[in-house]
MIRO-525842 format. One record per residue (C-alpha): residue in one letter; x, y, z. Coordinates in steps of 0.1 Angstrom, whole numbers, padded with zeros to 4 digits, always signed. Layout:
aXYZ
...
This chain:
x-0369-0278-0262
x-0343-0272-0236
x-0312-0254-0246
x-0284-0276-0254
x-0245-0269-0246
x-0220-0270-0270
x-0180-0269-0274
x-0161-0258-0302
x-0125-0268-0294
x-0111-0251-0321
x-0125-0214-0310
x-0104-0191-0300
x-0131-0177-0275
x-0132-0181-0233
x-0167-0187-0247
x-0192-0218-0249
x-0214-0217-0283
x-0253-0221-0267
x-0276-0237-0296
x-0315-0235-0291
x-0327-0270-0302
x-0321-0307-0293
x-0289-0318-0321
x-0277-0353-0327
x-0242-0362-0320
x-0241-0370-0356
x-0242-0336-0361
x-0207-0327-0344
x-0170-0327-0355
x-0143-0351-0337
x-0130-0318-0317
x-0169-0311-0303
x-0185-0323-0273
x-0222-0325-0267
x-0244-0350-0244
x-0278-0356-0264
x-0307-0369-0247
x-0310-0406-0237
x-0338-0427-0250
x-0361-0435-0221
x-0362-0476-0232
x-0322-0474-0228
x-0320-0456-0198
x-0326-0488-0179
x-0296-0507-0194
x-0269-0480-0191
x-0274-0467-0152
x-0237-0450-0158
x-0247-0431-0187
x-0283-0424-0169
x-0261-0412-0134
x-0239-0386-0155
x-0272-0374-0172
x-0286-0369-0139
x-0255-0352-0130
x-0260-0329-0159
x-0295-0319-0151
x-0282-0313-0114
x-0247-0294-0117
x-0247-0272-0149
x-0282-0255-0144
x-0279-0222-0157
x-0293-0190-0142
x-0300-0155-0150
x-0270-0131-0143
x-0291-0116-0114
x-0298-0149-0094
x-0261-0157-0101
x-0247-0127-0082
x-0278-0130-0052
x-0262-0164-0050
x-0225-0149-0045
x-0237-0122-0022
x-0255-0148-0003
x-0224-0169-0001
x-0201-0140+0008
x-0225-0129+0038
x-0224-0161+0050
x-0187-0162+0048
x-0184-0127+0063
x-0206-0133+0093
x-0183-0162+0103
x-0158-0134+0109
x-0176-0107+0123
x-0206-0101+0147
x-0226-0075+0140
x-0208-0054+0171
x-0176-0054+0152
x-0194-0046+0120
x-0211-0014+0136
x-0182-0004+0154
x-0186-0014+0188
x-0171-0041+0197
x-0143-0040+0219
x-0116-0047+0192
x-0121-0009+0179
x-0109+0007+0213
x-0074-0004+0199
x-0076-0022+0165
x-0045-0043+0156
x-0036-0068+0130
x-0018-0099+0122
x+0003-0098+0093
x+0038-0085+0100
x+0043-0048+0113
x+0005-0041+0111
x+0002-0034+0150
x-0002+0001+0148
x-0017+0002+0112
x-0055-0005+0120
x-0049+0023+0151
x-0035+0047+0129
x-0062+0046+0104
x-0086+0056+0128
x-0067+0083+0138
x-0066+0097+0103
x-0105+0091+0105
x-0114+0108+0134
x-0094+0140+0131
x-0105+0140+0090
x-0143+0136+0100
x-0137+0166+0125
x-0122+0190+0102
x-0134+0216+0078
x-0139+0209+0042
x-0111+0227+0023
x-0085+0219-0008
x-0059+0199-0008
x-0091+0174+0006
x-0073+0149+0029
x-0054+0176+0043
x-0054+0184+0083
x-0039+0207+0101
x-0045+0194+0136
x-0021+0161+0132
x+0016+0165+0132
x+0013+0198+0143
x+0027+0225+0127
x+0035+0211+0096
x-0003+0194+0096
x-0005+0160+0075
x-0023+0144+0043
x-0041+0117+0062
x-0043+0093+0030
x-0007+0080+0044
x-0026+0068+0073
x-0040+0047+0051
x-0077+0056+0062
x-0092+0045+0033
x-0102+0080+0015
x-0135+0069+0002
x-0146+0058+0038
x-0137+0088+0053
x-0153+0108+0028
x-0184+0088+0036
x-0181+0091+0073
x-0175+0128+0070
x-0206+0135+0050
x-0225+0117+0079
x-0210+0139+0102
x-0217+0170+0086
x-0255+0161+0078
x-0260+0145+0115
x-0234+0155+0134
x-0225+0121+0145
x-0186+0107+0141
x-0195+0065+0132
x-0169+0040+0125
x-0176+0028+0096
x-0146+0005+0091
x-0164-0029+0105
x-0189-0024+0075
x-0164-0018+0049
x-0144-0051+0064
x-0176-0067+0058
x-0174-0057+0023
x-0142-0066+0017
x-0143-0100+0026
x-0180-0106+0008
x-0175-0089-0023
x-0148-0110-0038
x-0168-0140-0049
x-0192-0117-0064
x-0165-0097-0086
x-0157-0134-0093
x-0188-0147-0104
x-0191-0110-0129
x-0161-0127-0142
x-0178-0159-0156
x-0209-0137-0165
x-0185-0119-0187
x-0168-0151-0194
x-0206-0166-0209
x-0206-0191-0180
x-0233-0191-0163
x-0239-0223-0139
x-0254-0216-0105
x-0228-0245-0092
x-0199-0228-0114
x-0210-0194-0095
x-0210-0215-0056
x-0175-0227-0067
x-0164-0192-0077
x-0181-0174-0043
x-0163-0200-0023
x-0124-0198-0042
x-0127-0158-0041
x-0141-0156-0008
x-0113-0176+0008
x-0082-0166-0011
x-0057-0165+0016
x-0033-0138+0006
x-0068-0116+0015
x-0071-0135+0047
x-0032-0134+0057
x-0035-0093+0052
x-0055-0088+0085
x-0047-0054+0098
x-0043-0041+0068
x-0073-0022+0062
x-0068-0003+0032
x-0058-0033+0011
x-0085-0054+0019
x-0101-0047-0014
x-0093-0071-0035
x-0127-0074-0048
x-0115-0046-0069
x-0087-0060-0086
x-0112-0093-0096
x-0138-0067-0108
x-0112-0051-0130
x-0108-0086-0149
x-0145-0088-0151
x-0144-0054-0169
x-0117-0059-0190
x-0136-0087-0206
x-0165-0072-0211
x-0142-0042-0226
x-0133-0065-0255
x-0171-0079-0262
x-0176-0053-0292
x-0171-0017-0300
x-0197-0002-0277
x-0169+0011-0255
x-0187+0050-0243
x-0204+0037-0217
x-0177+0015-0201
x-0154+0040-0208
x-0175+0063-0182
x-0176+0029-0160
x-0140+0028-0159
x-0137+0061-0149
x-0157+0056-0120
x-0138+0025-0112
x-0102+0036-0111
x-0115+0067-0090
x-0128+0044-0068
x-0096+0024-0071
x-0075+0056-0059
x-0094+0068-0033
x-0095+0028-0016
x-0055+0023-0022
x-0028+0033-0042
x-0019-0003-0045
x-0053-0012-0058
x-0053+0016-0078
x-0020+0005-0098
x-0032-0027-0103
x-0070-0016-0118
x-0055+0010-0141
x-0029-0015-0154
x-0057-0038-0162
x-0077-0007-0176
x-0045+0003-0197
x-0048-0036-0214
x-0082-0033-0223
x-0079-0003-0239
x-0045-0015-0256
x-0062-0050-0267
x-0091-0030-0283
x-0069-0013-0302
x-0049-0046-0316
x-0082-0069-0320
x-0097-0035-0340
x-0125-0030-0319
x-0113+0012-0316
x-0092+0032-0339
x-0057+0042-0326
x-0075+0081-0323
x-0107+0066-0299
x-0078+0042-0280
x-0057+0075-0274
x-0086+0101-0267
x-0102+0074-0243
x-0066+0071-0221
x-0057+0110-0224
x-0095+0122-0211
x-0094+0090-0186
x-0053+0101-0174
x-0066+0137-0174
x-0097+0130-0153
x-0079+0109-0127
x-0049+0130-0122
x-0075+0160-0112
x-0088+0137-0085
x-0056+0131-0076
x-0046+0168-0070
x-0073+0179-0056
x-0064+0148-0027
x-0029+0154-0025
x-0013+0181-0043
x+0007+0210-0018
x-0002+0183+0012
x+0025+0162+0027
x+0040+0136-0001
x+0051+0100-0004
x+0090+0102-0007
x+0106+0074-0026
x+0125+0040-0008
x+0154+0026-0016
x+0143-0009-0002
x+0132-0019-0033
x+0133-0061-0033
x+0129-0069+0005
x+0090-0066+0004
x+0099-0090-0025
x+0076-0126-0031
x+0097-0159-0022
x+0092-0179-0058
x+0075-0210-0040
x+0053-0184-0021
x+0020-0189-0043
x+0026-0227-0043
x+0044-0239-0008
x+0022-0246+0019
x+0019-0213+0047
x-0007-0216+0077
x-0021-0245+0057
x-0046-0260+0078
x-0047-0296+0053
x-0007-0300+0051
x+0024-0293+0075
x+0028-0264+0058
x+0050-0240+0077
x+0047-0202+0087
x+0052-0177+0055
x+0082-0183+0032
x+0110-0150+0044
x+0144-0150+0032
x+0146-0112+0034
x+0127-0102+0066
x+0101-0087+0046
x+0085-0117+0016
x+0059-0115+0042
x+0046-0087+0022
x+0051-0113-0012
x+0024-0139+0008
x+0009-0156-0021
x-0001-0188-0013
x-0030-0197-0039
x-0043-0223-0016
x-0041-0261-0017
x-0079-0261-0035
x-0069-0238-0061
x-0038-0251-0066
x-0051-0292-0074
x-0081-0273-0095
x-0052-0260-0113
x-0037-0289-0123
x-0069-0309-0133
x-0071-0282-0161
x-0036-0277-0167
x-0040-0297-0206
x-0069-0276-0212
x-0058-0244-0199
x-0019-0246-0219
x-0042-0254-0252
x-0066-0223-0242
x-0030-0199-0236
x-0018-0207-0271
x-0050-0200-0291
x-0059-0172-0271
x-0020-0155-0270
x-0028-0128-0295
x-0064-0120-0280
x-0048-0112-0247
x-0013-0104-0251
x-0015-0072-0239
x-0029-0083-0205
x-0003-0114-0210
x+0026-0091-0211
x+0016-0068-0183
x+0011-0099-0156
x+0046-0108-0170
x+0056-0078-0161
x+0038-0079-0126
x+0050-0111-0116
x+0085-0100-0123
x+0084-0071-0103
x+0066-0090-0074
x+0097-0112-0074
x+0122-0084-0080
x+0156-0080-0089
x+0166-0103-0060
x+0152-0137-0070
x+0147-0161-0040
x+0137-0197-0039
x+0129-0208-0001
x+0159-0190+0013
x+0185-0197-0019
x+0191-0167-0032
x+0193-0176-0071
x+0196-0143-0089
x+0208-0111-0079
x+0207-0084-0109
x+0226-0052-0104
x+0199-0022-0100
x+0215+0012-0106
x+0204+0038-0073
x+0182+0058-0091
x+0160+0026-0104
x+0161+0015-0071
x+0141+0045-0059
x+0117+0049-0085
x+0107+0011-0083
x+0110+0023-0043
x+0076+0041-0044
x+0058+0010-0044
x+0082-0001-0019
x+0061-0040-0012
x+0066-0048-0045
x+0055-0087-0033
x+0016-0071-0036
x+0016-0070-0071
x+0013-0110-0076
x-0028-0106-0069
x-0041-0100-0102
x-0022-0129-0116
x-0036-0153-0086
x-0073-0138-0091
x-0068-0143-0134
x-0054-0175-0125
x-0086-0182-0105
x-0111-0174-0128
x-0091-0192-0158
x-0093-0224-0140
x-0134-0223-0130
x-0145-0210-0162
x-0125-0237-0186
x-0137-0265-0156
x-0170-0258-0166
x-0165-0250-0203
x-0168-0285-0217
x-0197-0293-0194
x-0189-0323-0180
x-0201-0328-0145
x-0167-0348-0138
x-0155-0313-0141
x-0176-0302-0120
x-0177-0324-0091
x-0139-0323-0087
x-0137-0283-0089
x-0161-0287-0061
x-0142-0308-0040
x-0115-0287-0051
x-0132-0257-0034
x-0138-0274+0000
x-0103-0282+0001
x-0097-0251+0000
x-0121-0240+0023
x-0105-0264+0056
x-0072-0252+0041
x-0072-0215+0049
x-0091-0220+0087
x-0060-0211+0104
x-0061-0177+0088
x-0098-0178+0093
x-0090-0185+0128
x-0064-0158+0132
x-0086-0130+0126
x-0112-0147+0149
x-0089-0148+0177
x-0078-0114+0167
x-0110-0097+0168
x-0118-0114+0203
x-0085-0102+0221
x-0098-0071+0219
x-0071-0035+0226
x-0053-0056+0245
x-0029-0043+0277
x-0024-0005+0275
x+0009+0010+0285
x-0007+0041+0295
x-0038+0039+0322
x-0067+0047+0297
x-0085+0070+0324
x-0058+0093+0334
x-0051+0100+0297
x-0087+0108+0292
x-0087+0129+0319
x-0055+0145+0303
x-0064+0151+0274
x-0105+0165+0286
x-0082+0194+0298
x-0057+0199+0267
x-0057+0224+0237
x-0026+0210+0224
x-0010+0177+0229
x+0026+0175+0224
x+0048+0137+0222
x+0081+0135+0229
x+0092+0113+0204
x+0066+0114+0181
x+0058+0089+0163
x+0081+0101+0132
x+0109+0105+0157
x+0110+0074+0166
x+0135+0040+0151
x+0142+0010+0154
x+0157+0012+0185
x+0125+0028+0201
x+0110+0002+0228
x+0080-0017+0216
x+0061-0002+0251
x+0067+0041+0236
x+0054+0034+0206
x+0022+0015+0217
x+0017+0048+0246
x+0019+0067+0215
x-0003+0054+0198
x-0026+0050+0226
x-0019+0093+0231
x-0028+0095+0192
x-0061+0076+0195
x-0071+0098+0228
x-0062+0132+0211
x-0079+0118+0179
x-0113+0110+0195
x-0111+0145+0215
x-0101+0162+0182
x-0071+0177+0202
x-0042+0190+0181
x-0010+0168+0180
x+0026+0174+0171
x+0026+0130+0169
x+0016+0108+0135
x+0021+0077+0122
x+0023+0078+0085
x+0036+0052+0060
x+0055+0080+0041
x+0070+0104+0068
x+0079+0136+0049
x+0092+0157+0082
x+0072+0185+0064
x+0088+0185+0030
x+0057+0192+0010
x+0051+0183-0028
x+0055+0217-0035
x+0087+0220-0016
x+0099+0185-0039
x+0092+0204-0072
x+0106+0234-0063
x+0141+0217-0054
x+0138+0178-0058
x+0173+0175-0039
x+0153+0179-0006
x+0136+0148-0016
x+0172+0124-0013
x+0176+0105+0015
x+0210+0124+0033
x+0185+0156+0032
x+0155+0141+0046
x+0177+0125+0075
x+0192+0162+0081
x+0156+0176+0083
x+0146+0147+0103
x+0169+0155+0130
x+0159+0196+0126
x+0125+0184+0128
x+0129+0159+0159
x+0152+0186+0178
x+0124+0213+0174
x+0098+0191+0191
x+0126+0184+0220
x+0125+0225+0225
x+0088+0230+0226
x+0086+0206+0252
x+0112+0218+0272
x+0095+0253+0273
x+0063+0242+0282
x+0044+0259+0257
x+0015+0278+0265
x-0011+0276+0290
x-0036+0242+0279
x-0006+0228+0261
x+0005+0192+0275
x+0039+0179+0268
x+0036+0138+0272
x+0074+0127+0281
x+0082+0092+0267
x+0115+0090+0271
x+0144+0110+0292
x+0144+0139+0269
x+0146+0167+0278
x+0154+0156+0312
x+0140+0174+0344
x+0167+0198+0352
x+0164+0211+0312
x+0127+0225+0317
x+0120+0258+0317
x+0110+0278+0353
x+0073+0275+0354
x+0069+0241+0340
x+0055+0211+0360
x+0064+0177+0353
x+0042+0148+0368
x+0045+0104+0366
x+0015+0091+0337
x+0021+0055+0344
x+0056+0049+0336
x+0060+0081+0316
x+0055+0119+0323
x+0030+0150+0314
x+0044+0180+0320
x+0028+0216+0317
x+0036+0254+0323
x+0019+0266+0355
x-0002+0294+0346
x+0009+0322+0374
x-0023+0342+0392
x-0032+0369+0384
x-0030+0400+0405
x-0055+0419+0420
């Protein structure tokens, strides 16, 4: 007999009750649902009851976890191939000469990543591991603040030393990051005991398309968000029953995985991973010793990895812009680069909510409300199951917003944040970010209770649902399209006489590097140096220039523990003007012979270099080097 689905109203489970033989609706409460098989001699007179039957047989088909997640991976290669050829996936295409992004301030990010890469892949293996000497020369630099994605580059530099060969594998991890999410999604509903091929197309297509994923283009090392979605999927199996050793190992690998992706992603994963081990604890799957031994070996573990990435290399010094990469409150439900409604470019009242973009997406968002009875009845049976995650996406969504509370540009809350608050909440300076794991829980809420009660009403409407949101999010679609196709774009600096340049170079030398710059720096110095970055990178040519999202000035995190007043902003500004003079001087002398000084500005001007250096016109800028005098005979 084929297996019938049933609904318990009253359970305090995410979970449908399955029971193996045909039952009679006499057989069910007033708060249980069930569809019994129609008579064949009274299928004739009730075609309406007959159609939603039909439905049934159609829509909620159920298949084995396996075939559920082919069917996602199919989905999210089909969705991924509409963004990227197979050039741009293998690292060819054009658009990897001089990658760029979209989103706000991400014109140098993609560039700068690669410039990590290449002078990583190039480099020796040696403790602290993302430490390299040749980049921002002589201090060197940690090159995870070049966001290069460590577990790429750790990939790409295993190639290298068995082959020998430097690839780009960034196009192939883009892939992956935009055709993993609907899988992560549908692990979610496996773990969630729903298990509808149609439920698993909706989920693919929601989590494929989310479009603060698609709005983060050029921001490479966030991309993963199929991590965050697979940390839900974990979590719930976390609280299935007390067989916890192996997931424990699971999560171990996860939130390493986590760290060496993002620090961003990694925050949000291990929050989730603190909730499930808390919620085993208060729903007495774990004693409070196993909850306790299972977070200090996990901690322990991670931290390691952490040193041995970080520890004595250059470190991420605190902000005190905490609450301008802040999220707008109508930001996950005004319409931005909706391709449906008028909606209007991304909600800013600070000149950085761009960072907070959280639109959930005009499908997800009329999904939402079709299940709104069910899913407020769900939140207060379920409250204790879950209050530990409850509490920490509380928490999350209030520090997304921050202390400054917007609405549209009203500012309606201000709460007074003492200095030292300000820079501790400062280290995750786009506070906006933290918002995803409440949109991706919000997601999967509203798929798996649309196909809980089995009714293919549900089901058709979550559908159309889904391709609503599909023609909503082209415009972002269509953003990264054009993106990808304008290729480096124009170069400031003539591409073949830098390559020439730098052929005949042992040191490379920008004056202002890319830390010495503000701003106040013209838009055409710092695109030349980045251009001079990428040349020096690929030729694996020392450089004094970097372009890191924490810019230390070669204040190390040994330096930091040793005397944690060199970490305040008045002394980093003091050693940033050391540190910008000093590279002012070694241009001005020349340095020795093979050493190329790259002028970008006035300084130091021509009458201010030492006899014995040469000064000649690269495009609009200068190279200058010390003439090497002949020898005598």
């Amino acid at each position: 007999m084929p297996r019938r689905i049933l609904f318990n109203a009253s359970s305090k489970s995410l979970f449908c009750r399955y029971h193996p033989a045909e039952v009679s609706q006499s057989s069910f409460g007033p708060n249980q649902f069930a569809y019994p098989r129609i008579n064949s001699e009274k299928q004739g007179a009730n075609p309406i009851e007959n159609l939603a039957q039909r439905l049934e047989r159609i829509l909620l088909v159920q298949f084995p976890t396996w075939q559920l997640l082919v069917l996602a991976a199919i989905i999210g290669v089909i969705w991924a191939a509409s963004l990227f050829d197979w050039s741009f996936v293998t690292g060819r295409h054009k658009f990897w000469e001089f990658p760029s992004g979209t989103i706000g301030g991400s014109q140098f990010d993609s560039a700068t990543e690669l410039v990590g890469y290449f002078y990583y892949v190039q480099s020796p293996w040696h403790l602290p591991l993302f430490y390299v000497s040749a980049l921002s020369t002589p201090t060197g630099a940690n090159v995870i603040f070049t966001d290069i994605v460590p577990i790429v580059a750790l990939v790409g530099k295993l190639i290298r030393s068995l082959t020998g060969t430097t690839t780009n594998p960034y196009g192939a991890y883009l892939f992956l990051c935009f055709g993993l999410p609907g899988v992560m999604m549908v692990l979610v509903l496996i773990a969630a005991k729903t298990r509808y091929a149609f439920a698993a197309i909706i989920a693919a297509i929601f989590a494929d398309t989310t479009p603060a994923l698609l709005w983060r283009w050029g921001h490479t090392a966030l991309a993963a968000h199929f991590l965050i979605i697979g940390a839900l999927a974990l979590y719930l199996f976390s609280l299935k029953n007390r067989v916890w050793r192996g997931l424990a190992l699971v999560w171990l690998a996860y939130l390493t995985l986590a760290y060496l992706t993002n620090i961003y992603l990694f925050a949000m994963t291990g929050t989730v991973w603190l909730c499930a081990v808390i919620q085993r604890r208060l729903n007495r799957l774990a004693t409070t010793r196993e909850a306790l031994g299972t977070a200090a070996l996990t901690v322990a573990l991670v931290s390691i990895i952490i040193a041995i990435s970080q520890f004595g290399a250059a470190t991420g010094l605190p902000f005190d812009t905490y609450g301008h990469h802040s999220m707008n409150l109508l930001s996950p439900f005004a319409p931005q680069y909706s391709g449906l409604l008028s909606g209007h470019g991304v909600i800013d009242a600070t000149g950085g909510q761009y960072e907070g973009f959280n639109y959930l997406g005009l499908g997800l968002l009329l999904a939402s409300l079709l299940v709104l009875p069910f899913e407020v009845s769900w939140f207060r049976r379920n409250l204790k199951r879950h209050i530990a995650l409850f509490v920490a996406f509380a928490a999350l969504t209030a520090f997304a917003i921050s202390h400054r509370v917007f609405a549209g540009h009203w500012l309606l809350l201000e709460v007074p944040m003492p200095n030292y608050v300000n820079r501790v909440f400062g280290i995750f300076r786009s506070s906006g970010r933290f918002f995803w794991p409440i949109a991706y829980a919000q997601m999967a809420i509203v798929i798996v209770l649309s196909f809980r009660h089995a009714r293919p009403l549900f089901a058709v409407c979550v559908a159309g649902a889904a391709i609503i949101q599909l023609f909503d999010v082209q415009p972002l679609r269509e953003q990264i399209i054009a993106s990808i196709a304008d290729g480096p774009g124009a170069y400031e600096l003539d591409p073949g006489q830098v390559a020439h340049l730098i052929a005949g170079a042992r040191h490379l030398e920008v004056v202002p590097s890319f830390q010495c710059m503000d701003g106040q720096t013209p838009d055409k110095q710092e695109r030349a140096n980045m251009e001079l970055m990428l040349a020096a990178a690929r030729a694996n040519i020392h450089t004094n220039s970097v372009y890191l999202g924490r810019s230390p000035f070669g204040i190390t995190a040994i330096d930091v523990l040793r005397d944690p007043s060199r970490a305040r902003q008045s002394s980093l500004l003091v050693r940033r003007e050391y540190y910008c003079k000093q590279e002012i001087d070694r241009a001005r002398s020349g340095g020795p012979p093979g050493d190329v000084s790259v002028l970008l500005s006035e300084q130091p001007r021509p009458d201010e270099m030492v006899r014995g250096v040469t000064c000649s016109p690269l495009s609009w800028a200068r190279y200058c080097q010390r003439v090497q005098a002949p020898r005598e005979k």
